[in-house]
VOZANU-865537 format. One record per atom (N, C-alpha, C): residue in one letter; x, y, z. Coordinates in steps of 0.05 Angstrom, whole numbers, plus 5000, padded with zeros to 4 digits. Example, Ala and Ser with C-alpha at 12.3 -4.5 7.8 and 13.67 -1.06 7.14 Angstrom:
# residues 2
A526448865156 A524649105156 A526449345156 S525749555142 S527349795143 S525850015157 
END
This chain:
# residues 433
X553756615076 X550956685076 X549956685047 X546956585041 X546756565015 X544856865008 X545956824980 X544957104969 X541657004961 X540057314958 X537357274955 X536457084936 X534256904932 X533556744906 X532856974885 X532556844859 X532657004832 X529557024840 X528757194829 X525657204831 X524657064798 X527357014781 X526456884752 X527556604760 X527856494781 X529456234770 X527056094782 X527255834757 X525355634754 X525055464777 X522155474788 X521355284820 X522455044812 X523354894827 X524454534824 X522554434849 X521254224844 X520053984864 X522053914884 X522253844904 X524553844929 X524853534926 X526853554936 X528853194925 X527753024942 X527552784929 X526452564942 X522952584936 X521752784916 X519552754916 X518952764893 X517252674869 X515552654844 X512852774836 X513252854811 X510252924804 X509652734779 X507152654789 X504952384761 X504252524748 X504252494716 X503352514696 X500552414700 X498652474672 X496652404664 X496451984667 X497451994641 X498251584653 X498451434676 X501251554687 X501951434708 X499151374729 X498651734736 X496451704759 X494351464748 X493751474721 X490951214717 X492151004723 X494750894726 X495550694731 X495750584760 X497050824774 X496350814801 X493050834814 X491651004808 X488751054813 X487950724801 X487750594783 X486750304768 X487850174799 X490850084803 X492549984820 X490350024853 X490150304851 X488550294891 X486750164885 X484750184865 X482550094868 X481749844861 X483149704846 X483749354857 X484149234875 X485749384894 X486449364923 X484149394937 X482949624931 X480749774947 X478449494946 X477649454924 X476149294924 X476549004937 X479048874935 X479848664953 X479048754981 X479848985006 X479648995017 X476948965028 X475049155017 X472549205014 X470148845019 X471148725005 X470848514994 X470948265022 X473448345032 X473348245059 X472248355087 X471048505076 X469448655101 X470248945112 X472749005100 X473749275116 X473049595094 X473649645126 X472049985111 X474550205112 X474450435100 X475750555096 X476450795119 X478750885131 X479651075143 X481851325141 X481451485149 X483951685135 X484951825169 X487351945163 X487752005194 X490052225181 X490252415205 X492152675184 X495052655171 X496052855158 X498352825154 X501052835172 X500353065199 X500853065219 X500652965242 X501352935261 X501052865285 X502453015304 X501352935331 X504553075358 X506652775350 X509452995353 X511552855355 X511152665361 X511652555395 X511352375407 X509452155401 X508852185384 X506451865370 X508451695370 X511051785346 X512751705328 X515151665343 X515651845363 X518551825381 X518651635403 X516951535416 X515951405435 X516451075435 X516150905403 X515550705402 X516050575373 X516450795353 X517850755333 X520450615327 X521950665347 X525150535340 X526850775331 X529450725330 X532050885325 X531050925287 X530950695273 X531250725249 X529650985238 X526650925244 X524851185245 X524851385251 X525151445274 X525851615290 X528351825281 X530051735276 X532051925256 X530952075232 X528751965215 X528551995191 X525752225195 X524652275211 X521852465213 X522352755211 X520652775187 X520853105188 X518553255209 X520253375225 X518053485254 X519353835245 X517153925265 X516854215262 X515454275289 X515454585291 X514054665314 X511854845296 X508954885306 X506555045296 X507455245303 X505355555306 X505555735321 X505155695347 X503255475358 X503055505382 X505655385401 X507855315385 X509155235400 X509854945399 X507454675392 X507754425392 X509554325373 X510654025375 X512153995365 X510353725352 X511053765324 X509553605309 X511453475286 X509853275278 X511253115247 X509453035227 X511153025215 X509852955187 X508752625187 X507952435193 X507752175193 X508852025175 X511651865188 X512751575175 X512251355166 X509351375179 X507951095181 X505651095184 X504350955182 X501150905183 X500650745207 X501150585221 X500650505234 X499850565273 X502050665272 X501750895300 X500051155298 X499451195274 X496251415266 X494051245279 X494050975268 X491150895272 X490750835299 X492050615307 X493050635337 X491950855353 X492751115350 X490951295363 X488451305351 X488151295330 X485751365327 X483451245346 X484250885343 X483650735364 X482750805379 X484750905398 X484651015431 X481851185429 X482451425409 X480651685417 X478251635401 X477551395386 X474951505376 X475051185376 X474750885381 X473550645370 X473750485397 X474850595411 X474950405442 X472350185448 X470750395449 X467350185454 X465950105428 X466850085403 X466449915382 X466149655385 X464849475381 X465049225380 X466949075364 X468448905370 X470648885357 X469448515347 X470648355324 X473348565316 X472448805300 X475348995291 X474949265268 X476249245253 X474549235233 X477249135202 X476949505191 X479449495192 X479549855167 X482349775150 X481349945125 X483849955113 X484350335107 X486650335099 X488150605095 X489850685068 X489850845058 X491450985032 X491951215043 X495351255037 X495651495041 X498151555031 X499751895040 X503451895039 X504451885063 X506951815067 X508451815077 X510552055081 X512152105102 X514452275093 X516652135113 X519252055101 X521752055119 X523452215106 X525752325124 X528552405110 X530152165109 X530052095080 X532751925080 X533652015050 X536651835051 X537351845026 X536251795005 X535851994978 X533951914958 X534851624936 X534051404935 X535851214914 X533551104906 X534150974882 X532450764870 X531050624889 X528150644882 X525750534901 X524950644932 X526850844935 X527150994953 X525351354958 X523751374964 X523751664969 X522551894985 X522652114990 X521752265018 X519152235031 X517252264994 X515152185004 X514151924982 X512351755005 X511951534988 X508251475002 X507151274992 X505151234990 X505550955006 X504350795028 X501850625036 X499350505029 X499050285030 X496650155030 X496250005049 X494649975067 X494649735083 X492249735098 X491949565119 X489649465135 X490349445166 X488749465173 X488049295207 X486149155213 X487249025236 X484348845245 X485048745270 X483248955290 X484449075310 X482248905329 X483848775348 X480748585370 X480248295359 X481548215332 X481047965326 X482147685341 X481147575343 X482247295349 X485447115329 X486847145336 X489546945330 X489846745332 X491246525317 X491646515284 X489746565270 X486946555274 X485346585247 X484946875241 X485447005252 X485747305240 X487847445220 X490347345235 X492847265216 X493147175190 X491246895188 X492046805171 X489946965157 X487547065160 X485547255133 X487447435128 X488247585141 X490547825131 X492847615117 X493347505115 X495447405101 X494647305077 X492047135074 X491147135050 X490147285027 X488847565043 X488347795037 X490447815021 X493147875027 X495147995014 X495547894990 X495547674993 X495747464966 X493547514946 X491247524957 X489147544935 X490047814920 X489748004939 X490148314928 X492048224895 X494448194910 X496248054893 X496047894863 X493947674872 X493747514844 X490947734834 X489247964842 X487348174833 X489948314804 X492048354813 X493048564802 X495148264782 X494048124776 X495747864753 X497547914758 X500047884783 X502947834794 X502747564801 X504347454797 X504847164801 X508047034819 X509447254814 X512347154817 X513447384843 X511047284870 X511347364894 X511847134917 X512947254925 X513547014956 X513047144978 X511347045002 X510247035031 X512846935047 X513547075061 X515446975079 X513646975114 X513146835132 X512946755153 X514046665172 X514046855197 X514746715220 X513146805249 X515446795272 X514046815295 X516047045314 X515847165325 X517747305329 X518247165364 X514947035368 X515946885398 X516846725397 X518646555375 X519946365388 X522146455390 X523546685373 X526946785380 X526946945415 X523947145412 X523447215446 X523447155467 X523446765455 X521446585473 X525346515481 X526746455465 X529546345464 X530846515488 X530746855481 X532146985492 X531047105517 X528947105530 X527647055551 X527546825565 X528646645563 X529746395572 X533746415577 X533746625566 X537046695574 X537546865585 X534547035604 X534947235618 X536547525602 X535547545574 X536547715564 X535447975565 X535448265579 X533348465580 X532648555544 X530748645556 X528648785542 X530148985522 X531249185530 X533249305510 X535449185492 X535649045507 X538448775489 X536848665467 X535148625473 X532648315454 X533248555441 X531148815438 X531049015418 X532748965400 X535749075399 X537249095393 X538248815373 X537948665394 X538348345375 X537048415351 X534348405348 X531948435339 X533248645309 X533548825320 X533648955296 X536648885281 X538048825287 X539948575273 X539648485252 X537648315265 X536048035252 X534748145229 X533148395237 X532048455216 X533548685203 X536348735193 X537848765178 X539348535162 X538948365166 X540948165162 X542848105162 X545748135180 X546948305182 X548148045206 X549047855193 X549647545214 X552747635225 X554147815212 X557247785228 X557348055246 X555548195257 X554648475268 X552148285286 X550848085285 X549747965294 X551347785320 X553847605299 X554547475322 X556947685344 X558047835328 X559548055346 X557148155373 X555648195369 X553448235384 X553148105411 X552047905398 X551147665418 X553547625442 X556247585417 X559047595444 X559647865471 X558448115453 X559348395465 X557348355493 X554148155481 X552048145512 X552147855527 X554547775517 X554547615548 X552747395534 X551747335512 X549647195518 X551246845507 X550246555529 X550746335529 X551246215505 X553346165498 X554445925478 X551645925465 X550445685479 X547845505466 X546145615463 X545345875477 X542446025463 X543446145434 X545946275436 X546246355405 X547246185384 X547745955388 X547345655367 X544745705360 X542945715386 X540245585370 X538945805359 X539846095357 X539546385352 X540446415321 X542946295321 X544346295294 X542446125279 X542545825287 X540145625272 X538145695259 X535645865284 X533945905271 X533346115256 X534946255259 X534346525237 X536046435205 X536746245207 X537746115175 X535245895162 X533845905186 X530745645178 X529345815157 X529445595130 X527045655114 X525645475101 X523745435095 X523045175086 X520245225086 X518844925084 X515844925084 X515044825110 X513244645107 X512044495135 X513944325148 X516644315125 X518444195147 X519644275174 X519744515161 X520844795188 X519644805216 X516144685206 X515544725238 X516144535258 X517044235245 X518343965257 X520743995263 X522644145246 X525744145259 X525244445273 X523644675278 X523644755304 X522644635327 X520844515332 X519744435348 X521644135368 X522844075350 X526143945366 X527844185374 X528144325360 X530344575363 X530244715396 X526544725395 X525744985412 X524044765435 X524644455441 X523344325463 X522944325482 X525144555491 X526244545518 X524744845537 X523945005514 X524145235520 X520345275510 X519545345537 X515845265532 X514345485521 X515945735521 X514845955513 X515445905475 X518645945470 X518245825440 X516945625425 X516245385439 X514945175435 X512945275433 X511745355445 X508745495436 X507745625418 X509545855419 X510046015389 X509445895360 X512045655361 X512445395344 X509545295332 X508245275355 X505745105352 X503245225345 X503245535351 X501545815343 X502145815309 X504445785303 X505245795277 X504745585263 X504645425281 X503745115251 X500045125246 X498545295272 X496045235273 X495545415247 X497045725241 X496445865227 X496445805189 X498845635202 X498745495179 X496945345156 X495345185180 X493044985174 X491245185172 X490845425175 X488145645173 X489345705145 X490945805142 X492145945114 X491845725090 X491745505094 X491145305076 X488545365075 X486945305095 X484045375090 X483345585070 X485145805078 X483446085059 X484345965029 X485945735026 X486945764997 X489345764989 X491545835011 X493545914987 X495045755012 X497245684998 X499545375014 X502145584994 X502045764986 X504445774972 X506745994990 X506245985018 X508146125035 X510445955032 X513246175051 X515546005058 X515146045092 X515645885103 X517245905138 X519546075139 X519746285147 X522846405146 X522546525177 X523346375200 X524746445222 X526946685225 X528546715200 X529747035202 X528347295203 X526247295193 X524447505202 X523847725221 X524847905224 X524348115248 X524048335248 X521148385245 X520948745237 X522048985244 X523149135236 X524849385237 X522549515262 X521049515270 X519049685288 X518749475311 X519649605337 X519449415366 X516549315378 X514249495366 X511849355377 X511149135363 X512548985352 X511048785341 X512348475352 X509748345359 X510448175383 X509647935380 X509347745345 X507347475343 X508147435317 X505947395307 X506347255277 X506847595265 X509447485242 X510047765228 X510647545195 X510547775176 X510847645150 X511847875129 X512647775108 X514247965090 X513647825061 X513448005038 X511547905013 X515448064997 X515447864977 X518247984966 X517747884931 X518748054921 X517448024888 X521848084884 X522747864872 X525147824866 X525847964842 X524548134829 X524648144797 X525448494799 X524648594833 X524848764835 X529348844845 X530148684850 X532748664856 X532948784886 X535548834892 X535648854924 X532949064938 X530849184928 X529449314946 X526749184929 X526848854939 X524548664924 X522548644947 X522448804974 X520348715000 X518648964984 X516348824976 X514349074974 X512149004994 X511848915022 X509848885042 X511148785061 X510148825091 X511148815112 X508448795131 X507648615156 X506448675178 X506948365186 X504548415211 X504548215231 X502848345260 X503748145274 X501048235302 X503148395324 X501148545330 X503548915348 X501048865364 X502649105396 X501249145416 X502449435421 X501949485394 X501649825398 X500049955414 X497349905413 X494850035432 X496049975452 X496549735463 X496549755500 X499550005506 X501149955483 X504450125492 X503050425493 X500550435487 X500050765484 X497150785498 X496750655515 X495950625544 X492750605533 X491650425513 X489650425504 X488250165508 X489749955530 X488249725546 X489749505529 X488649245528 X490448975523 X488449005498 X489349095476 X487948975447 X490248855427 X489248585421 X491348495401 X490248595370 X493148615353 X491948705328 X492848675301 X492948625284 X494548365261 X494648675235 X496448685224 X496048825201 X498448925177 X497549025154 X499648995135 X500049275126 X501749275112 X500949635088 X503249505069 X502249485048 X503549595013 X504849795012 X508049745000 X509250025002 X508450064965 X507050244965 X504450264940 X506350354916 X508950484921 X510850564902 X512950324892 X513550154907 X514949904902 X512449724887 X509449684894 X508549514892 X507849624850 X507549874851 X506550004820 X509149884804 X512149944818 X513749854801 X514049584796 X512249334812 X513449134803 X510949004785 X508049114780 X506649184775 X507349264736 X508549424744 X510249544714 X512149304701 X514749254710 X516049024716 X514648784706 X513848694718 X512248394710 X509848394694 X509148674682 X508048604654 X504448524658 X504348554694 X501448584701 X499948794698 X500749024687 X498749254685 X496349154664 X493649184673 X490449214655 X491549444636 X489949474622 X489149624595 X488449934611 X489650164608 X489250374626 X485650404616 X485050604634 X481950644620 X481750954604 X480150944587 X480251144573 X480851374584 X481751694572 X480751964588 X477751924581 X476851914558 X473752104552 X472651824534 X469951784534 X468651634517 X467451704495 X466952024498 X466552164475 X467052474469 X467552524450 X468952834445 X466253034430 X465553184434 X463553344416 X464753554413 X463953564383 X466153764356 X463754014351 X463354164362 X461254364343 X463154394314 X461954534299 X463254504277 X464654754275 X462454884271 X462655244271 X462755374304 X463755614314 X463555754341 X459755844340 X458455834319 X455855914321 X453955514333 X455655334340 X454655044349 X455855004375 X457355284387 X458555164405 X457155154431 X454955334435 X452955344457 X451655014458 X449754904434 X448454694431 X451154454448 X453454494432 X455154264444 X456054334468 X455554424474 X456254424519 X453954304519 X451254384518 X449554264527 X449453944515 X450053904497 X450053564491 X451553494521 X454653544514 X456253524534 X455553464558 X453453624572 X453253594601 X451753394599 X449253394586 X447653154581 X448752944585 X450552804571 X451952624571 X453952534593 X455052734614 X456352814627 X454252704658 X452152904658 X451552794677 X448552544676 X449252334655 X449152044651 X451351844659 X453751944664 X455351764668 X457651784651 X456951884624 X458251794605 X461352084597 X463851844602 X465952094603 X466252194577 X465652514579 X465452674556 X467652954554 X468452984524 X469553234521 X468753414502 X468753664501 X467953804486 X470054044491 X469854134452 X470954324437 X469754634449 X472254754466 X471654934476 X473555254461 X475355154439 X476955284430 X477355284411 X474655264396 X474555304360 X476255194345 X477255034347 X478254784331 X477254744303 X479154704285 X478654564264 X477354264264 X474554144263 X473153884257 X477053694257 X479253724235 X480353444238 X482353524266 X483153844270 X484553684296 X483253644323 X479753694323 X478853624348 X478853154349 X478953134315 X478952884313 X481352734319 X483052894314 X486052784326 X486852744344 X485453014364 X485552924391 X484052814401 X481052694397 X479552514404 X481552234399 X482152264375 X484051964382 X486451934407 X487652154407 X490252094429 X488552154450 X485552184461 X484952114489 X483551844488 X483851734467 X482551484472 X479151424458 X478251644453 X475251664455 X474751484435 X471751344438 X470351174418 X469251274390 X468651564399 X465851654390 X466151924383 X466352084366 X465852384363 X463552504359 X461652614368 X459352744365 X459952954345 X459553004318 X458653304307 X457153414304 X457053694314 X454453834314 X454754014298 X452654044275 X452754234257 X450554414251 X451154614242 X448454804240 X445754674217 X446854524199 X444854364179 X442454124193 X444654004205 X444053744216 X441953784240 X443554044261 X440654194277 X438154304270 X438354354242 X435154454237 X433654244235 X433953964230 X432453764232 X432453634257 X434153794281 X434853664308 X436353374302 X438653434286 X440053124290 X442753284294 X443853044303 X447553104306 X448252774286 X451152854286 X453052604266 X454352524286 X454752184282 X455952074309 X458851954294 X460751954294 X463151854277 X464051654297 X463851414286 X466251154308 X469051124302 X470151204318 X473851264316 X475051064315 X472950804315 X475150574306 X474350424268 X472050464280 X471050334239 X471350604226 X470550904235 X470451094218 X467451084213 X466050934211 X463250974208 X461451164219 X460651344200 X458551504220 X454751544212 X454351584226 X451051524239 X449351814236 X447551964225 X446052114232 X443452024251 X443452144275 X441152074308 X439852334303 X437752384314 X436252454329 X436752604353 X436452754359 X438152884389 X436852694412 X433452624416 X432252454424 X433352204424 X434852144403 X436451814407 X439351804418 X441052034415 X443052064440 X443451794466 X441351874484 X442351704507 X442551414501 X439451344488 X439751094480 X442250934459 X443151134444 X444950984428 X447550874447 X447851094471 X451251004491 X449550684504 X447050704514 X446250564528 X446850264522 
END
């Protein structure tokens, strides 16, 4: 049994979680809102959905992998609730209970945290951050491929260059193994295999279910396919026989020809592809930045029939999320970070504690114009309020002095030439302007 805590020993942040500094957050806050604006840009609007949920959102349809990792709890009243893994099965309901009779399609996007229990490691942690979108009711391939281009743009928004699109179909491996009379729990299972990577636990597999010589030839085959537009010609021999994959095959080359349209031809075909989450049932894709080393996937989606699994009618629905902590680090990494933005644009120095009334009031003035301002609230010496005007960045120091006020002027000092200016209190706004 453990003995009582010290009532002196120092709080610690609980493992697997971080606290941002001043920097960092401008870096991240700069980072959403590049994103934000891509999204925006394409038409979608913004949604938030809680931190919690009932259990069963997440236990139901999630998968084994997830499903282990949720921190759940019971309220007072008894329910049994979690913390949310994912974003995706949030919106999903949201769906159901509030957008049903919307006119579709519905483009939204989402920012938020996350929480799993897992092991804490490099790029790894309890709680992590999301970015992503839906676009819920759209028409396929051309909906697909806007979310897919989307991602890319976001991408070249934030000057990354040294990303790769991976693409595939998940109905033509479905299409294979539903043609071998394989149930529904088996496929799962395959499925999440595949999407471990994990080929000698793969073929042990295939032998333990019985499944035919020749479907797992052409099982092995195509989950090693990668390539360009060659890929969709040597599947489409591969998968001739079998009308459901063939189709798939041919859903995927149309998407293709849309994705060129929006612009960007710089995907790969990768047939190994298979999302860790069972509702997802079409075109799926994966964005991988190599520079990041073995945990280089910073994006993940594709088209799910989550809504109908959660009894919310036949809506198809295409969508992605940014794992927002991988994507800052590669962000960092590749030497794409903008110029952070200032804290303050200008600092006002009363001189004396008998100027310090006048400089709040500059202050707010300025303040509520737009213009980010700080002011000397703690009688400072004139050079170290200047010193710290420099380490926040500021342009501009305002001094206010008791001399300079009897004629109603202030001194404007520029923190990069040093040059300073006697104004007018009347010329203030105009001079930021």
């Amino acid at each position: 049994m453990k003995g009582p805590t010290k009532l002196n020993q120092m709080p610690q942040r609980p493992r697997g979680t971080r606290d941002f500094l001043f920097d960092e957050m401008k870096e991240r806050k700069q980072v959403e809102d590049i994103l934000r604006k891509v999204f925006e840009t394409y038409g979608y609007q913004e949604i938030k959905t809680p931190l919690f949920e009932d259990l069963n959102l997440f236990t139901m349809k999630s998968g084994e992998g997830i499903t282990g990792q949720i921190y759940h709890f019971q309220d007072k009243g008894g329910r049994d609730l979690a913390l949310r893994p994912e974003l995706t099965a949030p919106v999903a309901r949201l769906y159901i209970n509030e957008l049903q009779k919307k006119s579709k399609p519905l483009k939204m996007y989402y920012f938020g945290s996350c929480f799993r229990y897992e092991r804490p490691q490099k790029g790894r942690w309890r709680q992590f951050w999301q970015m992503g979108c839906e676009l819920i009711g759209g028409k396929s391939p051309d909906c697909e491929a806007e979310i897919i281009a989307m991602s890319a743009h976001c991408l070249e928004e934030l000057g990354l260059e040294n990303f790769e699109i991976h693409i595939g179909n998940l109905g033509i491996i479905r299409g294979i193994l539903d043609g071998a009379n394989v149930a529904k729990e088996k496929q799962d299972q395959i499925m999440a295999i595949i999407d471990k990577g994990e080929i000698d636990e793969l073929k042990s597999t295939l032998n333990t279910f019985d499944i035919p010589p020749k479907t797992s030839e052409i099982l092995l085959t195509l989950i090693n396919m990668q390539g360009h537009r060659e890929i969709i010609e040597e599947t489409s021999k591969l998968v001739a026989e079998n009308e459901n994959s063939f189709k798939a095959v041919k859903e995927l080359e149309k998407l293709l020809d849309i994705l060129e349209a929006f612009g960007f031809n710089k995907y790969i075909v990768n047939l190994g592809i298979a999302r860790g989450l069972d509702y997802y049932s079409g075109v799926v894709f994966e964005i991988y930045v190599h520079d990041l080393g073995a945990q280089k996937q910073i994006s993940g989606g594709g088209t799910y029939n989550l809504i109908e699994l959660f009894g919310g009618g036949e809506v198809e629905s295409t969508g992605f999320a940014f794992g927002f902590d991988r994507l800052m680090e590669c962000v960092r990494l590749c030497g794409a970070g903008k110029t952070l933005p200032k804290t303050v644009d200008v600092v006002v120095a009363p001189i004396s504690k008998d100027e310090k009334l006048k400089a709040v009031e500059i202050a707010q003035k300025l303040r509520r114009h737009g213009i980010k301002t700080d002011v000397d609230l703690m009688g400072k010496k004139l050079k170290k309020i200047l010193s710290q005007a420099d380490s926040l960045g500021a342009e501009h120091v305002i001094m206010v002095g008791e001399r300079d006020l009897k004629e109603n002027k202030i001194t404007i000092k520029n923190m990069k030439s040093g040059k300073q200016e006697l104004l007018y209190l009347s010329q203030l706004l105009s001079y930021f302007k």
